[in-house]
C-alpha positions in Angstrom: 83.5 110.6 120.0 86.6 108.8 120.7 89.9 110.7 120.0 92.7 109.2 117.7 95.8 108.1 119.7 98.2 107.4 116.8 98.0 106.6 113.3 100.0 104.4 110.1 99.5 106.4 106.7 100.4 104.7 103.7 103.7 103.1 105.6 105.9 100.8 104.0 109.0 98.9 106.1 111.3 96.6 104.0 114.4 94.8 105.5 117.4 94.1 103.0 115.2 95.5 99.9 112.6 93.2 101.1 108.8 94.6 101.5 107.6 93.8 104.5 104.7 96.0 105.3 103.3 97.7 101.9 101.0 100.6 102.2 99.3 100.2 105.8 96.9 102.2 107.3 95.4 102.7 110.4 93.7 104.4 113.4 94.2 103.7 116.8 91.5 105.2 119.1 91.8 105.5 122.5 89.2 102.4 123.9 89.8 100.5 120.9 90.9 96.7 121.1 92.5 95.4 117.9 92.8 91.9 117.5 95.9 91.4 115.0 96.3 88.1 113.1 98.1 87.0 110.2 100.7 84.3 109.3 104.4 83.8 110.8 106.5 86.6 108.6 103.4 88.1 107.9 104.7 91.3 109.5 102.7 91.3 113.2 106.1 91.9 115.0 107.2 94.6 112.9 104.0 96.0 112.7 104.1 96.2 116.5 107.8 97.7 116.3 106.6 100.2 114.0 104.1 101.3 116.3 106.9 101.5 119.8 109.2 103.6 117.4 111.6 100.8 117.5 112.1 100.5 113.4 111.3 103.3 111.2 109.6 102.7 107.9 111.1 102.8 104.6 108.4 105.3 103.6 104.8 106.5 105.0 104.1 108.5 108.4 103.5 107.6 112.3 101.2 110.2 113.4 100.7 110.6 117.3 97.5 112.8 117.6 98.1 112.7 121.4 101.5 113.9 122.5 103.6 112.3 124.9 101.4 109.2 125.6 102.8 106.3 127.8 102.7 102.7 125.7 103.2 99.9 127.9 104.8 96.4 126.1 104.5 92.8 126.8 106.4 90.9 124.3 105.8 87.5 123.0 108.9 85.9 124.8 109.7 87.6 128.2 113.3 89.2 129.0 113.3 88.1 132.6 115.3 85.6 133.8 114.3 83.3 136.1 117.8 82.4 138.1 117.7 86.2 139.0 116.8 86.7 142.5 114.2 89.3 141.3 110.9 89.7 143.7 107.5 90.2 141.7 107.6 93.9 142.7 111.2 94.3 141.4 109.7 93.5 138.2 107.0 95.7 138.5 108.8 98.4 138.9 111.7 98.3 136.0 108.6 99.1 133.8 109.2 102.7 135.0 113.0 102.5 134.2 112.6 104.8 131.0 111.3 107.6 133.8 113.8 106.8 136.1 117.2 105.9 134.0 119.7 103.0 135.0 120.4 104.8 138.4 117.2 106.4 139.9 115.6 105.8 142.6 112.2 104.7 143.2 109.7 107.0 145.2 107.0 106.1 148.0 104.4 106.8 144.6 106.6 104.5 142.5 106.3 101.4 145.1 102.5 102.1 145.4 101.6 101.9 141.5 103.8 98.8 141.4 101.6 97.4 144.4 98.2 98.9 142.7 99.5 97.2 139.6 100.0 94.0 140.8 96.6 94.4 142.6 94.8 94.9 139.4 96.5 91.6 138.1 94.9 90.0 141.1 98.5 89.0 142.2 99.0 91.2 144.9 99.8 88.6 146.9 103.2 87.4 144.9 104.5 90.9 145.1 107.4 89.6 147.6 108.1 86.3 146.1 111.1 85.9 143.9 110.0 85.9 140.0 111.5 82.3 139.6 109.0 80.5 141.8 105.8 81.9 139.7 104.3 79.7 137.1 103.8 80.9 133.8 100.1 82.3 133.9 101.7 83.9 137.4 104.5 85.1 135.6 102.6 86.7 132.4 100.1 88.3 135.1 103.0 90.0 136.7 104.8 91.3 133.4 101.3 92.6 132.3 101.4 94.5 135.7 105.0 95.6 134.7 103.2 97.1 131.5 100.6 98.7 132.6 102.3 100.4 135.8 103.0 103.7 133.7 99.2 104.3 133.0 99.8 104.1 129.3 97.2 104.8 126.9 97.8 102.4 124.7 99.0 98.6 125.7 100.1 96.5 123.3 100.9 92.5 123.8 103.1 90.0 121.7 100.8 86.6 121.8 100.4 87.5 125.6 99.1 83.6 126.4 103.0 82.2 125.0 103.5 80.9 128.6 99.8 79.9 130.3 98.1 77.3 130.8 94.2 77.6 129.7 93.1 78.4 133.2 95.3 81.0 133.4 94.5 81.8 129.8 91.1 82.7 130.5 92.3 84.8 133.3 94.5 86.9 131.2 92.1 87.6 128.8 89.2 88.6 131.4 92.1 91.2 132.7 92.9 93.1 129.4 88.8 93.3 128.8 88.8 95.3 132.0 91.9 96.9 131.6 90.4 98.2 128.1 88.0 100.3 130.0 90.8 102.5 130.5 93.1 101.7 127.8 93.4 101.3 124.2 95.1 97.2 123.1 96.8 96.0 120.5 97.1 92.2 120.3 98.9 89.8 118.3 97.8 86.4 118.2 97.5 83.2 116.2 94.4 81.9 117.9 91.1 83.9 116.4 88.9 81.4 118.1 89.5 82.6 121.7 90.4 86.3 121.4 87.3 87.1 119.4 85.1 87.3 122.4 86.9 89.8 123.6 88.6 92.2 120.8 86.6 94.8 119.1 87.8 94.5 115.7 90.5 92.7 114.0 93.6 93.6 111.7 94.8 90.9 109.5 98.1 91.5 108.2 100.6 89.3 105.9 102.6 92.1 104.3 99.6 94.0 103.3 97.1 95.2 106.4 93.2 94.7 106.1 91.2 96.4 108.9 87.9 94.4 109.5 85.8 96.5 112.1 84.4 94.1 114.2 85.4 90.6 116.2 83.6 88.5 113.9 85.0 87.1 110.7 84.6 84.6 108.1 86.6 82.4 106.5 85.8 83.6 103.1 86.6 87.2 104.4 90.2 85.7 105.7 91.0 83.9 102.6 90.4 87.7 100.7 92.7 89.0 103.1 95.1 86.7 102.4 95.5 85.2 105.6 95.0 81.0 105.7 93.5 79.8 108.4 93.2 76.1 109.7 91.4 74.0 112.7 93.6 72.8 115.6 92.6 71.3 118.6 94.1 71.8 122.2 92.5 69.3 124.1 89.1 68.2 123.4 87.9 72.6 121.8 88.5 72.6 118.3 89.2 76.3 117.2 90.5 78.5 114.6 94.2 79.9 113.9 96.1 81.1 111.3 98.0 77.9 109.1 101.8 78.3 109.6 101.0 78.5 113.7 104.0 77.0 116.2 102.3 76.4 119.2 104.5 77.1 121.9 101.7 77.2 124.8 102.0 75.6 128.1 99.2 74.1 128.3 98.8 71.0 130.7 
């Protein structure tokens, strides 16, 4: 049986008097791989914030059955900036910063998980090149490597495709099903259509969270949850997302 990692109960976050997220709950286990969709204000991000400790709720608990577990972070739009003469490993390795503080030093061990990160990102190979000269599926394959190099137990990912291009895309997605043999994921995205072959089960939140326990789902089950859906089509593959989606991929 698979042992709880952290859990919402009945949690409500409002901003300015303004309900947000009413009454979610929810289990995280420690292999599973949520799938979390919803419209734009729905409440993903904040859902996601709520889970890093970065906002508290108005009202409701944050359980962490485990204590002390690592969560690694990619957010939807990345912090680094490209005119920095940063190398791939650099990056890598501010992902231990919270262990470290501002001013430590990296160890021998420190510079190998960076490289063993990187090597499961199968971008081993970029670990000296300077962060500006990757492309975007290069670049999102190195920040998931920056996530992931503190062995967390849970990983979760802001629309982690924002900057690919649909080879790279594919890519990504192959990675986090094999990082989630060791891992649990939480992953917010707009596009059902592709992430469904590889989530487990799905959230769908727009204020109010409805947990569907598996990676199929209708429309008819959406439009109960309350989250609308529409058909788009990036290149030739029509696919599903939820209405209200900005699509700010790179795709070529």
């Amino acid at each position: 049986m698979n042992s709880n990692l952290i859990e919402l109960r009945d949690l409500n976050v409002a901003y300015d008097g303004k309900v947000v997220l009413n009454n979610v709950n929810i289990t995280v286990t420690e292999d599973d791989f949520i799938g979390v969709i919803g419209p734009n204000g729905g409440g993903k991000t904040t859902l996601v914030k709520v889970i890093l400790g970065l906002l508290k709720p108005i009202s409701g608990k944050v359980i962490k059955h485990r204590k002390d577990f690592e969560m690694g972070y990619l957010p939807q739009y990345n912090d680094v900036d490209k005119r920095f003469p940063l190398k791939a490993c650099d990056v890598v390795l501010s992902g231990l910063m919270n262990k470290k503080g501002l001013f430590g030093r990296y160890s021998h061990n420190d510079y190998r998980k960076a490289c063993e990160s990187l090597e499961k990102m199968g971008v081993s190979h970029l670990s000296q090149k300077h962060i500006g000269s990757l492309s975007g599926g290069e670049t999102q394959k190195v920040l998931l490597a920056r996530a992931i190099v503190s062995d967390p137990a849970l990983l979760i990912l802001d629309e982690p495709d924002t900057y690919v291009d649909y080879a790279s895309e594919g890519e990504i997605y192959d990675l986090l099903k094999r990082l989630n043999e060791k891992m649990a994921i939480i992953m917010v995205s707009h596009d059902l259509g592709i992430i469904s072959t590889y989530i487990k089960t799905i959230a769908c939140v727009n204020k109010d969270l409805h947990y569907h326990a598996s990676n199929i789902i209708t429309e008819q089950q959406l439009q109960t949850y309350n989250c609308p859906i529409q058909l788009v089509t990036h290149g030739k593959v029509p696919h599903t997302v939820l209405a209200n989606h900005v699509h700010t991929h790179n795709h070529k």
